[in-house]
Phi, psi and omega in degrees: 000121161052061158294316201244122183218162150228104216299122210296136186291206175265356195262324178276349172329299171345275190317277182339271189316335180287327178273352182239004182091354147222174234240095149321022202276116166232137156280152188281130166235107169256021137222085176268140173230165199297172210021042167285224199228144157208143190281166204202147158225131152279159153230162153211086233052290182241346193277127140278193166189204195212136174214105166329086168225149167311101169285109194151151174212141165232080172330136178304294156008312180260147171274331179255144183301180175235163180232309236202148189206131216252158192316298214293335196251324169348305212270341184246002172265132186288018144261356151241004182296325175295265162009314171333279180286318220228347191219045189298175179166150188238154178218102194280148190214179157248346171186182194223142169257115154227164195240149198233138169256134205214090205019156198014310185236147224271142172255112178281138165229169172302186112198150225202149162300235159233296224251057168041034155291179179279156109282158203236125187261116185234143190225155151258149184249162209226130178225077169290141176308152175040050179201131165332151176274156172247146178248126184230109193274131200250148199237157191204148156341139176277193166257183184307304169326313223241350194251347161281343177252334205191141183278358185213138161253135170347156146277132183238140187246142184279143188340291178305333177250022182302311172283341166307318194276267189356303198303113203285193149103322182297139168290162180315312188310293187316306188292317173306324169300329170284339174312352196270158149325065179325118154009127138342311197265009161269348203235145185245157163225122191221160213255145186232000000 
């Protein structure tokens, strides 16, 4: 699921920074994959900021990078739950790729805002000594739209709750409600 972003250009860097309040830079990727670099925003205590990390975590356990950690379980699987509580973080993108099998051969879409906005993608973040900070992008059931391509979707936390999801202090009860699907009518899909 959502392997692939395409990474916010610069006409939208703006819209970020105006919305979230500090000087935004991201480069462009319209295919970025896991254990690239993604600009990423934090807070810690009242400050945000911008933080470079690596997407992707790989747990002594696993064989494989991890991407993605799905909405429902985040706060109670011990690889992410601390991470959870303490280390919330958004990754403004501009669209997500998924590939749908379509009789013999698989068809890359798009997916996109509808009104050619940032989406704000949430993620928790991993902060080890002497090692990039990492990133795990988090995913919830779809919406109607978006449930014709792929059984799981981004979580996008919307503009009006950035501070909610940010805020180290909120509760778990608080956050879950953010965690949804977003409305048919933010996403746009078009075939790549």
């Amino acid at each position: 699921m959502c392997g692939r972003l395409n990474i916010i250009n610069t006409s939208l860097c703006k819209i970020v920074s105006d919305t979230i309040g500090l000087n935004f830079h991201s480069e462009s990727n319209d295919n970025l994959s896991p254990s690239e670099l993604l600009s990423t925003i934090v807070q810690s205590n009242e400050h945000v900021s911008q933080v470079n990390m690596q997407w992707g975590i790989q747990p002594s356990w696993s064989k494989r990078l991890l991407i993605n950690a799905q909405s429902e379980t985040v706060a109670i699987k011990p690889t992410f739950a601390k991470a959870f509580v303490a280390h919330r973080c958004l990754i403004p993108i501009s669209g997500w790729y998924e590939w749908r099998k379509e009789g013999s051969k698989k068809q890359k879409y798009y997916f996109s805002h509808s009104q050619n906005l940032p989406l704000y993608m949430a993620g928790v973040s991993y902060h080890k000594f002497n090692t990039p900070p990492q990133v795990v992008t988090l995913t919830t059931k779809p919406n109607q739209l978006c449930e014709q391509y792929h059984h799981r979707m981004p979580v996008f936390i919307l503009p009006d709750s950035i501070n909610a999801w940010l805020a180290p202090q909120n509760s778990q009860a608080n956050l879950s409600r953010l965690m949804s699907a977003i409305p048919d009518e933010y996403i746009s899909v078009t075939t790549s």
